[in-house]
Backbone as numpy.savetxt, mean C-alpha at the origin, in Angstrom:
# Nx Ny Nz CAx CAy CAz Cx Cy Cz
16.34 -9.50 8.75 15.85 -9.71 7.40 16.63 -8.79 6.46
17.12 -9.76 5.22 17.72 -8.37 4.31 16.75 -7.62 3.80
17.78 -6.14 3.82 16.90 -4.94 3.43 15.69 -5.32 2.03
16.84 -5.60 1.01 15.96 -6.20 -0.35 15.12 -6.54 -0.29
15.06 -7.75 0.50 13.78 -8.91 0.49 12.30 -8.34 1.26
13.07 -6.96 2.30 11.74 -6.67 2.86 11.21 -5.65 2.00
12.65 -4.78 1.19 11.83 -3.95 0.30 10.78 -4.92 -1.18
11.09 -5.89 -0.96 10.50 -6.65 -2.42 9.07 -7.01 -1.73
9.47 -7.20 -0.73 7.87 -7.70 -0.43 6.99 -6.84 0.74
7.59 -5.67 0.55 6.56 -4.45 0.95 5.68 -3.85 -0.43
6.89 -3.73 -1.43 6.26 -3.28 -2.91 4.85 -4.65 -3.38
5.08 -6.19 -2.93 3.99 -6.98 -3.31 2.72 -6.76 -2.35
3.29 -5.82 -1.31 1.85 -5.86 -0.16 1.20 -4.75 -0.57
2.09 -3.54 -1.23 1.30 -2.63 -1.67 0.51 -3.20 -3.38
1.09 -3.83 -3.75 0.17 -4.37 -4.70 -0.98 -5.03 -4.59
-1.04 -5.51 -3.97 -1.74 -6.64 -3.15 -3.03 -5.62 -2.60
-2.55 -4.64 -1.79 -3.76 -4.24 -0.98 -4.18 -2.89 -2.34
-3.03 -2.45 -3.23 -3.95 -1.77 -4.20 -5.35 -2.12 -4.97
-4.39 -3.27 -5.56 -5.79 -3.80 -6.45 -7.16 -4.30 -6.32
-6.48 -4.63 -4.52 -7.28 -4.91 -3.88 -8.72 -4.16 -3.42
-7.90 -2.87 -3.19 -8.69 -1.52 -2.96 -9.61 -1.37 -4.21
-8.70 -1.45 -5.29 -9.54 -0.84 -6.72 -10.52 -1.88 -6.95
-10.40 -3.27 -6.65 -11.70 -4.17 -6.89 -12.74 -3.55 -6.38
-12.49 -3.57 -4.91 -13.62 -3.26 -4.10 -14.32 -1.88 -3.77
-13.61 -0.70 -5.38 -14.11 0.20 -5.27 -14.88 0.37 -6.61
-14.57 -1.22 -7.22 -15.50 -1.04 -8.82 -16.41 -2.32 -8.24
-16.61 -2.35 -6.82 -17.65 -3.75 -6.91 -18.67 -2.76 -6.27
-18.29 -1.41 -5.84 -19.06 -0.51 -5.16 -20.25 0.43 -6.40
-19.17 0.54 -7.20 -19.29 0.99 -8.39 -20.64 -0.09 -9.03
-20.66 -0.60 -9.00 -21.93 -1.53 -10.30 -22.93 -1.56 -9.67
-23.96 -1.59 -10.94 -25.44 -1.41 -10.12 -26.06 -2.51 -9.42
-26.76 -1.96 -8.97 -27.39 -2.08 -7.47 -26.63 -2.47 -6.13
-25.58 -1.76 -6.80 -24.79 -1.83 -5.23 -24.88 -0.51 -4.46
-24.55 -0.52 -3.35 -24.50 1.24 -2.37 -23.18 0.99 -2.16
-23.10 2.30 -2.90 -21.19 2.79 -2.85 -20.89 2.92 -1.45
-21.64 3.84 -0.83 -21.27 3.70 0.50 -20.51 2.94 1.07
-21.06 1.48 1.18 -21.06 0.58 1.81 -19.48 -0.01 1.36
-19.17 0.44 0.35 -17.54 0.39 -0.53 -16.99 1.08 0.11
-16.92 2.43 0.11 -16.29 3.28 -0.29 -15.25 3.43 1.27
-15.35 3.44 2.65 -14.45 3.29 3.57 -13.48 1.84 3.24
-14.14 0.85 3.00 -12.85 -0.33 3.20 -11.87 0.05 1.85
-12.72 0.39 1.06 -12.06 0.88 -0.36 -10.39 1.88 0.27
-10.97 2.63 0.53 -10.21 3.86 1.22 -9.09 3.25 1.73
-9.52 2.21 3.11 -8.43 1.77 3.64 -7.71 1.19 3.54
-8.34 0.27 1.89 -7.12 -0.81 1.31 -6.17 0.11 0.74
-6.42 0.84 -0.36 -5.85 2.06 -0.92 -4.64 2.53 -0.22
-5.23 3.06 1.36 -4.56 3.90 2.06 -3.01 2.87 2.67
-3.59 1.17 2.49 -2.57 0.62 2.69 -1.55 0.22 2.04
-2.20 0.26 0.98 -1.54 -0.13 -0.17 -0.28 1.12 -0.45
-0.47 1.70 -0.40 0.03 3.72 -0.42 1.13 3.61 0.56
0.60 3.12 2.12 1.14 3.05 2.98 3.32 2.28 2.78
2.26 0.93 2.57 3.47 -0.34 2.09 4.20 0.39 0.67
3.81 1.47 0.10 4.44 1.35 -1.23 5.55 2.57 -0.98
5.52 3.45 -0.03 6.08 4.54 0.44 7.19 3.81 1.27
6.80 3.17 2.15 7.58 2.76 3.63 9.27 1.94 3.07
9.36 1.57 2.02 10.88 0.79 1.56 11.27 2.10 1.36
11.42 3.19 0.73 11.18 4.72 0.42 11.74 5.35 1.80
11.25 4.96 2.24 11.52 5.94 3.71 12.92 5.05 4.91
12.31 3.84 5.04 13.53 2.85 5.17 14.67 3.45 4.41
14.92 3.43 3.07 16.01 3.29 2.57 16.55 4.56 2.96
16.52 5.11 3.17 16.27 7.74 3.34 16.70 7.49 4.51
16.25 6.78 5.89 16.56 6.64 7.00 18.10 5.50 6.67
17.99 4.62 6.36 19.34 4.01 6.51 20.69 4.74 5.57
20.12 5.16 4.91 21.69 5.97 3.76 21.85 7.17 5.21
21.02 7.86 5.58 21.26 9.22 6.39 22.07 8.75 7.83
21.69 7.37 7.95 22.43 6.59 9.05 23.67 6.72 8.82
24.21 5.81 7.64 25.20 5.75 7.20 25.74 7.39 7.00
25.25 8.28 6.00 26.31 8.89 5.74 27.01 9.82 6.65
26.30 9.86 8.46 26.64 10.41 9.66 27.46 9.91 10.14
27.52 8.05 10.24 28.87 7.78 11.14 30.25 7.81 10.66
């Protein structure tokens, strides 16, 4: 897969699981809901979203350091 295309659509998965996160931490948020019951999946969309938005970031750091050794 070209690099681009996986970095383009790692940046849409971290979008994806951001907003995702932030819905489901303002659906936790309104009344008569229990945050609780939010607040871990919340976390883990977040945490994926974070995840996917770092990882093209780190790819790219690992392949230039590839390159500029051989």
């Amino acid at each position: 897969m070209r690099p681009l295309l996986l970095t383009v659509l790692c940046v849409l998965l971290a979008l994806f699981f951001g907003f995702w996160g932030i819905q489901t931490a303002w659906i936790g948020s309104l009344p008569n809901q229990n945050p609780s019951d939010y607040e871990v999946w919340a976390t883990v969309l977040l945490g994926l979203g974070l995840l996917f938005f770092l990882l093209p970031f780190v790819l790219w750091l690992m392949v230039s350091r590839k390159r500029s050794n051989t």
